[in-house]
C-alpha positions in Angstrom: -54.0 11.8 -8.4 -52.0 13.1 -5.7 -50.0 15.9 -6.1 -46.1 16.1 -5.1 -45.4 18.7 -2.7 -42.5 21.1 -4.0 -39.3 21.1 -3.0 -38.4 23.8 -0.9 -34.8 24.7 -2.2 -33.8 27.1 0.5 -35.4 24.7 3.3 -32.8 22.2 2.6 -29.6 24.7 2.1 -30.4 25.2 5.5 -30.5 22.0 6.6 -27.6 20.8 5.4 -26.0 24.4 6.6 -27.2 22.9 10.4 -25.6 19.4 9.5 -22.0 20.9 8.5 -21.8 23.0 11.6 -22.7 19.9 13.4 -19.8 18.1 11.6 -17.6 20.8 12.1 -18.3 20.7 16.1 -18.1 16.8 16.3 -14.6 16.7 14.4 -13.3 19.6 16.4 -13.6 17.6 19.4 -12.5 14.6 18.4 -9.7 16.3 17.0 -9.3 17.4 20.9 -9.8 14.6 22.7 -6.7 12.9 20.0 -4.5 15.8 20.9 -5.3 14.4 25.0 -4.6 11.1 23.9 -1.1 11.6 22.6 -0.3 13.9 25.4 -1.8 11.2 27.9 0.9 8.3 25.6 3.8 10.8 25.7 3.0 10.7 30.0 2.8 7.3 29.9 6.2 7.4 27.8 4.5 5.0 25.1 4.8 8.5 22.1 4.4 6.0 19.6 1.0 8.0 17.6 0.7 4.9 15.1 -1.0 2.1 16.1 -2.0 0.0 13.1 -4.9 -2.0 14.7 -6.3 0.6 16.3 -6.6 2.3 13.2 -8.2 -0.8 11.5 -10.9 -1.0 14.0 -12.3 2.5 14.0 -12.3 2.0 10.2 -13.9 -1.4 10.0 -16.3 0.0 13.0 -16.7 3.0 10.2 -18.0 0.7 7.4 -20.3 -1.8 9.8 -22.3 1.5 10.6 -22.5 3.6 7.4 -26.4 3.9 6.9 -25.5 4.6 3.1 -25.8 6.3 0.4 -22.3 6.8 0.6 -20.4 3.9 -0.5 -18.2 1.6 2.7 -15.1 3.1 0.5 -16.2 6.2 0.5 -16.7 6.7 4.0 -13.4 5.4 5.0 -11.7 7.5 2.9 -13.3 10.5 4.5 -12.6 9.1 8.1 -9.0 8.1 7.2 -8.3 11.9 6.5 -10.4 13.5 9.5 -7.8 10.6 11.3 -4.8 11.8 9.3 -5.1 15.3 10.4 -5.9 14.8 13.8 -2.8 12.5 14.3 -0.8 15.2 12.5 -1.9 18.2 15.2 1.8 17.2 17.2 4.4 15.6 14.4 2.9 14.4 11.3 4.2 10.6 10.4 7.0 10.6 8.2 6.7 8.3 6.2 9.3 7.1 2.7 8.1 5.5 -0.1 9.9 5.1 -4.1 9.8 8.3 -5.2 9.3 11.2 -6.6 5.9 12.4 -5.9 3.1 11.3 -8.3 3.7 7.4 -8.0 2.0 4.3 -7.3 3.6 4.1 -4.1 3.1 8.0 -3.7 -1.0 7.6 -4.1 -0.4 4.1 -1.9 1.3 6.3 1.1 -1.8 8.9 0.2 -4.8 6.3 0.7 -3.0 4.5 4.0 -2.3 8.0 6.1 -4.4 10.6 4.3 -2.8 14.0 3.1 -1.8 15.2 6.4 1.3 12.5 6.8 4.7 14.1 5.2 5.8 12.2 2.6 9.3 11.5 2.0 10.2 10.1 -1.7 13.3 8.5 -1.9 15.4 6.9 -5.4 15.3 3.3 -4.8 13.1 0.6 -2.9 16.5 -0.1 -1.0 16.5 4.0 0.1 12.9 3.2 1.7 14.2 0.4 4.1 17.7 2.5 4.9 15.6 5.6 5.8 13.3 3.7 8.2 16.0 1.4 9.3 18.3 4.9 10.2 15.2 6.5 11.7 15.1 9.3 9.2 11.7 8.2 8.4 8.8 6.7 11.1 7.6 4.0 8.6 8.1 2.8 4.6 5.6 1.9 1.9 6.9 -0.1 -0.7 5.7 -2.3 -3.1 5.3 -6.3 -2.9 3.0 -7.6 -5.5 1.2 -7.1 -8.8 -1.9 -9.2 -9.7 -1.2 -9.4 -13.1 3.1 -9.3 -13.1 3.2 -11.3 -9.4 5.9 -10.3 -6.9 8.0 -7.4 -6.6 11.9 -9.4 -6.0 13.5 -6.1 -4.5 10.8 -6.1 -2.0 10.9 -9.6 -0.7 15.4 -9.6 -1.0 15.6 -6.8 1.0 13.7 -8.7 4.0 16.3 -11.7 4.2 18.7 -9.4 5.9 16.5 -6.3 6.8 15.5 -5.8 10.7 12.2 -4.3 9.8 8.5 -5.8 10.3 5.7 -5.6 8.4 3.0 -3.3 10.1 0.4 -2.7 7.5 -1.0 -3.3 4.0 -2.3 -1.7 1.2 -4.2 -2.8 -1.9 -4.4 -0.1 -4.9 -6.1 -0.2 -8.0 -3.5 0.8 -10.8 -4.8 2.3 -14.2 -1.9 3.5 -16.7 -2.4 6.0 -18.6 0.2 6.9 -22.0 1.3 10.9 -21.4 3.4 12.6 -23.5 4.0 16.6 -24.0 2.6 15.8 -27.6 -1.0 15.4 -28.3 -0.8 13.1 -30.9 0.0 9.4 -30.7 1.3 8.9 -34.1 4.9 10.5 -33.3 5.8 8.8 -30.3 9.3 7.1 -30.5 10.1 6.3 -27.3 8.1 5.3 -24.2 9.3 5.4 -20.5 7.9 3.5 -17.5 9.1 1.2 -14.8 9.5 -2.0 -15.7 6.4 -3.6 -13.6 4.5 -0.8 -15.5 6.3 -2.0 -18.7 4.8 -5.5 -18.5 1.6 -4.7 -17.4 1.0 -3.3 -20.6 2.7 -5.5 -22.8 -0.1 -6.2 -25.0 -1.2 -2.7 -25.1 1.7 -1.5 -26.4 2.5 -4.3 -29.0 -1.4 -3.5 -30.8 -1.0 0.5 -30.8 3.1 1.0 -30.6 4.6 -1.8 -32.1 7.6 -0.2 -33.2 8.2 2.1 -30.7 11.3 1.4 -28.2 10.7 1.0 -24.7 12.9 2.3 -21.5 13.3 0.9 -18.4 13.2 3.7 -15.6 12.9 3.7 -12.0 9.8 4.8 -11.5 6.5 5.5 -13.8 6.9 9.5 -12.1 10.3 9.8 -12.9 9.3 8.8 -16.4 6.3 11.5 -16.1 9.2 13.7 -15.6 11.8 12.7 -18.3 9.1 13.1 -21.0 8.0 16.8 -20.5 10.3 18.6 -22.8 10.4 15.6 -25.1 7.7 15.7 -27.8 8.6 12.2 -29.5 8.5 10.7 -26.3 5.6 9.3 -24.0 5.2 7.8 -20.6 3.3 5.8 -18.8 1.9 6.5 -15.7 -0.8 8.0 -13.2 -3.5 10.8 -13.9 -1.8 12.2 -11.1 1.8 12.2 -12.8 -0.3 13.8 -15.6 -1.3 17.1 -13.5 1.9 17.3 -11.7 4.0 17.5 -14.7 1.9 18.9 -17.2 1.4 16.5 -19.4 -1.5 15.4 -22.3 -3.1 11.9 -21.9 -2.2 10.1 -25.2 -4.7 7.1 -24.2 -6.4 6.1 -20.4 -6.6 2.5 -19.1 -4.2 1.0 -20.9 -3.1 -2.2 -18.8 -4.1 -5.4 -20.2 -5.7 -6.7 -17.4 -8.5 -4.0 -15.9 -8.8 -5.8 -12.5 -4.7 -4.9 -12.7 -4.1 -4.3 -8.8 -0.7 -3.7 -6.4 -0.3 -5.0 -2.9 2.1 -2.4 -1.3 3.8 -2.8 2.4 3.7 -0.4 5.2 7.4 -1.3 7.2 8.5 -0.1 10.6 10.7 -1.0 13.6 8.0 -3.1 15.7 5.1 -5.2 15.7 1.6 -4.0 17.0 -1.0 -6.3 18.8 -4.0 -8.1 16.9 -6.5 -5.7 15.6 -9.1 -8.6 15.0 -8.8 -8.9 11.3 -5.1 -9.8 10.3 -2.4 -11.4 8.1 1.3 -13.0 9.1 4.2 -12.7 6.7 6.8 -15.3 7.6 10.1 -16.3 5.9 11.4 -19.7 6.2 14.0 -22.1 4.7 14.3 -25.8 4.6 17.0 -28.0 5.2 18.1 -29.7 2.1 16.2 -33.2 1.7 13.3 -34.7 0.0 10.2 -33.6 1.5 12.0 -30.5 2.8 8.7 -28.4 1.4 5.8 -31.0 2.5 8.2 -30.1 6.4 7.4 -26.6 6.0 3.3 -26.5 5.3 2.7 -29.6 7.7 2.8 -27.5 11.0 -0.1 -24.9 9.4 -2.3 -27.5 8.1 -2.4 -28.8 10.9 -3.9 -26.5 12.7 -6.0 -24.9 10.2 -4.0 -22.1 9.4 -4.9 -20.1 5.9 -2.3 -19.9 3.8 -2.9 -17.3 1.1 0.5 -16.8 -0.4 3.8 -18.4 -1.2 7.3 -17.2 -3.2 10.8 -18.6 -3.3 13.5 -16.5 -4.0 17.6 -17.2 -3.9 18.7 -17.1 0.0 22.1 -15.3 -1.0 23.9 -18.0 0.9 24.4 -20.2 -2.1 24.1 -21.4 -5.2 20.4 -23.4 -5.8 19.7 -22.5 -1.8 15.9 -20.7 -1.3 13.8 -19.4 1.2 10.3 -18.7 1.0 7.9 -16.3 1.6 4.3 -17.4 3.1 1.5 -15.3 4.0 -0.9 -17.2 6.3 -4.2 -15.8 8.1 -4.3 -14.2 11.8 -1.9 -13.0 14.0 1.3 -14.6 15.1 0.1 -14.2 18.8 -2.9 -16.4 17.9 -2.5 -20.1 19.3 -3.1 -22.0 16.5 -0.5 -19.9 14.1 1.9 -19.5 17.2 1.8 -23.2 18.1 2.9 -23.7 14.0 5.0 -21.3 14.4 6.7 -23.1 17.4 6.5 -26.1 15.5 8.5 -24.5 12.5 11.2 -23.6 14.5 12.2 -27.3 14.9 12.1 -28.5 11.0 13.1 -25.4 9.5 16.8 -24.0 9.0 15.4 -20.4 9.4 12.3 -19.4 10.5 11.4 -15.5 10.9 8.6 -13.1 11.2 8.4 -10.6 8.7 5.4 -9.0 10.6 1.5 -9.7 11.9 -0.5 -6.7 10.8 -4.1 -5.5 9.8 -5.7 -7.2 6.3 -6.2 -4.2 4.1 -9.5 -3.0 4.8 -10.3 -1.6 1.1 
């Protein structure tokens, strides 16, 4: 029998002593060589530090060449904030989302730019699109759809008449948790949560709170923060909205469906190039005949285009009058999508693109 050779406990302290100093050096100059890339784009009078597709790549690049043991996920998310801070050695993004801090859309914001971006909440999903619109803010998150309650209607309304594209897109996992200051479920009278949040844990609620009223608030954080002097009171909402305000968690996981999962937007003033690997929101409307639909769809059929996503919602223009929302695969500047989307022009009443951008990576 062969006998294992002992570990040598100190032997690989300093081993792994060597590799951090190595990783310290290598991210100190790449963290250089960004701060000569933005001075070389301010030069060049092209400031703009985001660049969507860029981004995309080095992280795709990231997750081709991870060795392991380390999960893809896990080494993106390590990369994204070594990215984050060196893009934040000038002006950090600003960046708005529905506030106040401990959200979805806060921990959205979070996983897209890293901890380094500055954060801006705001009251409404409205606020996000004003602030970026006004230039108080470089780009928006907001929220688009929910796998289990579908689409977000503020969202999608506020792009009939918004200016805005769509630059980016995140997907987040979303576990709800019940906190209250209390520690005990049995005196809980009242439970606050937006109303996505609400739904999502419809059935939850009706087995363990049946009689227990529910409020409708703006956001699951700002419910977080209603409920922390109240002890017959609960809300729902993130671990994180737990630490912030000081809270108990009355019960973890509690959304009916544990796949539960919320597409959120990334919005800014411009488009960005192809980054390889992309989506194309588009918002049309039909003229008003039979067939108007079948009109619509023909042109990407045709050329093979993926569509992975359809809503209607009420134009605003009048009564029983709709436009809809379609999310297709690839970039508008692709041929076959921008041949469609020539084609579109000329059997649709509206045509507009809400934005080509990067598929979310993770």
């Amino acid at each position: 029998m062969v006998e294992k050779k002992a570990v040598d406990l100190g032997d690989l302290r300093n081993r792994i002593d060597q590799i951090d100093q190595s990783i310290c050096l290598a991210i100190s100059e790449r963290a250089s060589l960004m701060r000569d890339v933005l001075e070389a784009k301010k030069a060049e009078g092209t400031a703009a530090a985001f660049r969507p597709e860029r981004e995309a790549q080095v992280l795709r690049a990231i997750g081709e060449r991870n060795p392991g043991p380390l999960a893809n996920e896990v080494m993106t998310r390590l990369f994204r904030e070594i990215m984050s801070a060196c893009l934040a050695q000038q002006v950090p993004l600003k960046v708005a989302y529905l506030g106040p801090e401990g959200t979805f859309t806060h921990q959205a914001v979070l996983k897209q730019f890293g901890h380094a971006v500055r954060a801006l909440g705001v009251a409404t999903i409205e606020d996000v699109f004003t602030d970026v619109e006004q230039g108080h803010a470089d780009l928006g998150v907001v929220p688009v759809e929910n796998s289990t309650e579908g689409a977000v209607n503020n969202t999608l309304d506020m792009f009939v008449s918004s200016p805005l594209k769509i630059c980016g897109e995140v997907d987040l996992a979303i576990h709800h948790n019940l906190l209250s200051s209390s520690d005990k479920l049995s005196g809980i009278e009242r439970v606050y949560a937006h109303p996505q949040a609400l739904a999502q844990c419809r059935g939850w609620l009706h087995e363990h709170l049946p009689e227990t009223e529910r409020i409708a608030v703006a956001s699951n954080a700002e419910a977080a923060r209603r409920v922390q002097h109240l002890s017959e009171a609960a809300a729902i909402a993130s671990e994180e909205a737990a630490t912030l305000y000081g809270l108990n968690t009355l019960a973890s996981r509690i959304e009916d469906q544990h796949d539960n999962t919320t597409r959120f937007l990334v919005i800014g003033s411009r488009m960005f190039p192809a980054s390889g690997k992309d989506r194309t929101s588009l918002l049309l409307a039909a003229h008003d005949r039979a067939g108007a639909l079948y009109d619509l769809l023909q042109p990407l059929a045709r050329r093979n285009v993926s569509m992975t996503r359809i809503e209607s919602r009420p134009s605003k223009r009048g009564k029983w009058d709709y436009v809809f929302f379609v999310d297709v695969l690839g970039h508008a500047e692709d041929e076959p999508l921008r041949l469609a989307i020539d084609e579109l022009r000329s059997v649709a009443s509206k045509v507009k693109v809400l934005g080509s951008y990067p598929a979310a990576i993770f």
